[in-house]
Each structure stands twice: as C-alpha cells, then as structure tokens.
N, C-alpha and C positions, 0 to 999 in steps of 0.2 A: 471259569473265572479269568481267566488268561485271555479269551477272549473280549471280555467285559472291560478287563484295564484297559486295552488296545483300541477298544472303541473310547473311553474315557479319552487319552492320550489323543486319540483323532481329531474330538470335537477340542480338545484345549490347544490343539495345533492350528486347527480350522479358525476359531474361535481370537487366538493369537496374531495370525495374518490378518484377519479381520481388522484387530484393531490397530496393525502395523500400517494398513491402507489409510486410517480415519487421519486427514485434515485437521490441521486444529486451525478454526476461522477466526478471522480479524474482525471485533465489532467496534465500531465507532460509537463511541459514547455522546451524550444528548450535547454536552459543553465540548464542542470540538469545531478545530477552522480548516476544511478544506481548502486543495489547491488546485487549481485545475490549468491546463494549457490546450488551449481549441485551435487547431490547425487550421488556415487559410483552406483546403481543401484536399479530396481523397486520394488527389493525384501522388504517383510516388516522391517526387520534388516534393510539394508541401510536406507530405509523412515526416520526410528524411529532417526535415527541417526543424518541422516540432520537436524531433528526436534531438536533434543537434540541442535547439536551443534547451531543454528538460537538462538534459544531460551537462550542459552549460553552468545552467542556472543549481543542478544538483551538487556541482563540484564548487560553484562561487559562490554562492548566495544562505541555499538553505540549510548549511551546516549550523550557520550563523542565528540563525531565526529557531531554531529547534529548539525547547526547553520545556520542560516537563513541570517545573515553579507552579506557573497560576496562566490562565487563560489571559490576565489581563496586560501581565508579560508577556505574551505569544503576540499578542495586538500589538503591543508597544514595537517590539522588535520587529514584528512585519511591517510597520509604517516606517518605523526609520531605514526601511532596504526596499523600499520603494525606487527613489532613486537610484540606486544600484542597481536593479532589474533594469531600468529605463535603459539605464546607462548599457549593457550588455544588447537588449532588444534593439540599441540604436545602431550596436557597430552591426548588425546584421541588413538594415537599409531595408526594411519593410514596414509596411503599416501595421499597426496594430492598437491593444487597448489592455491599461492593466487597470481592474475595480476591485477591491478591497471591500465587503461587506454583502449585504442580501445576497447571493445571486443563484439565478435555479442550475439544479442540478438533474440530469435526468434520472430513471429508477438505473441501477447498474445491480448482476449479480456478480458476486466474487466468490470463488472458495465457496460455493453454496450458500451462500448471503446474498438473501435479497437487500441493498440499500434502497427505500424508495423514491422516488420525485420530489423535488419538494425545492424551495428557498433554503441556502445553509449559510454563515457565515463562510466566507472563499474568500481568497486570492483567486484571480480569474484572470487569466492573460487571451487575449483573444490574440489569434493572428490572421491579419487581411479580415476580409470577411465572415473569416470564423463558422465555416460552412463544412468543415473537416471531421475528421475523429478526432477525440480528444484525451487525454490521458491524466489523470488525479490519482492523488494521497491525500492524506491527513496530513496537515502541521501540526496541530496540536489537538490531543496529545502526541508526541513525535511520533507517529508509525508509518512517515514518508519514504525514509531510508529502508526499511524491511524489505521489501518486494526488490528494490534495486541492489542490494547487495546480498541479494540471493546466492548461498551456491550451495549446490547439491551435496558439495562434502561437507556444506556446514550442520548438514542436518543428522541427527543423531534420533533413529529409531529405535525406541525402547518396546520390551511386551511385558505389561502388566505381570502377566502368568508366568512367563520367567523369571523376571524378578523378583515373585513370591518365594517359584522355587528354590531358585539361588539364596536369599534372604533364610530360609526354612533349612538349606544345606548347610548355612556357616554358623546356625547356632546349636 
C-alpha cells in the first residue's frame, strides 16, 4: 500500500512539473493591428539599429497609442502618431517608409503558435530597403508591451495539484 501512494505521489510530482513547464501562448484575435519594424538589412549595424529605433519608439510613442476601448480608437490614435514616428525616424538621417493599413506579414511561430501569412491591418515601418529581420507586436488589442517588459521574476509559477492540496489542507 505504501508503495502504491509513493508511486501516486510520483506521477502527481511528475505530472506537476509538467504543467510548471507549459507556456501559456499569446493568440492574436481576428480584430487586431500589428506593428512591425523591417530592418534595412542583416548586417549587425542595421540589427543594432532597428533595436535602437523599436526601443525608441517603445518608450515615446507607443505607450501613447495603446488602448484596449475599440479598434476604432487604436486607428484613430495610430494616425494621429504618425507624425511623431516620422519626426523620431528623421532625427536618425535614414531612409525609410512608415504604411498604416494592408500589409503582408510573413507565417511567424511564437510560444508554439503558428501565426500565418497573410495581409493584416499594421503599422509597417520599413528601414532602407527593408531587406533585414524584422521584429512585431500587437497594438491592439495592447499585447506589445508583454514580451518587452519581460522579466523572469515577474513570473509566478503556480501547480494545479498543489494548489488543490493546499486548498484541501486549509479547510
């Protein structure tokens, strides 16, 4: 019998890690506006640059535009920070191109999400020839911010099955 619990107790420990490992994925819902920023190209210069400017534009711009209201407030706000983008894009003295609506997106996986190919509602900042990697979020609904204000200690891993137990110990 003793040995029967022990094995019990194994698979709920096994079983526990298990679901301490699982991911929980980000899915992008059908009414939603990407953003994306295409690097002039794969050289480390261009990378570093697209970095700069994301990170630029992350601290000035799109705190601004982020709103959870209605879709058609996310539009309104993105158009009126149009110029503001421009305006930052310019102090860096390169060509580029910023489009606001259609634009394709390639299939990307994340977190075990496949997102497919396809035409999506974007902001699209192209730099130089836009021949580089390129790096997107969501604006709306806001799930831009997530990934970049990542931090490990903000994550808090819970186990179902202790939970239960503890829950089951205090009553």
């Amino acid at each position: 019998m003793i040995f029967l619990k022990r094995i019990v107790v194994l698979i709920a420990f096994i079983f526990a890690i298990f679901l301490l490992s699982v991911q929980e994925s980000i899915k992008i819902p059908n009414e939603s506006i990407r953003f994306r920023i295409v690097a002039a190209s794969n050289s480390f210069k261009d990378q570093q640059l697209k970095q700069k400017i994301k990170n630029d534009l992350i601290t000035n711009v799109i705190p601004n535009i982020l709103t959870d209201s209605s879709i058609n407030d996310a539009k309104k706000l993105i158009k009126d920070s149009i110029s503001k983008i421009e305006n930052i894009l310019d102090s860096y003295k390169i060509n580029y191109s910023v489009n606001f609506g259609q634009n394709y997106f390639p299939q990307k996986v994340y977190q075990g999400v496949i997102y497919p190919a396809g035409n999506y509602e974007s902001l699209v900042i192209t730099l130089g020839e836009g021949l580089g990697d390129n790096w997107w979020c969501v604006l709306y609904p806001p799930l831009c911010l997530i990934e970049n204000n990542y931090n490990s200690t903000d994550i808090e891993y819970r186990s179902y099955i202790k939970d239960l137990i503890l829950k089951d110990n205090h009553h």
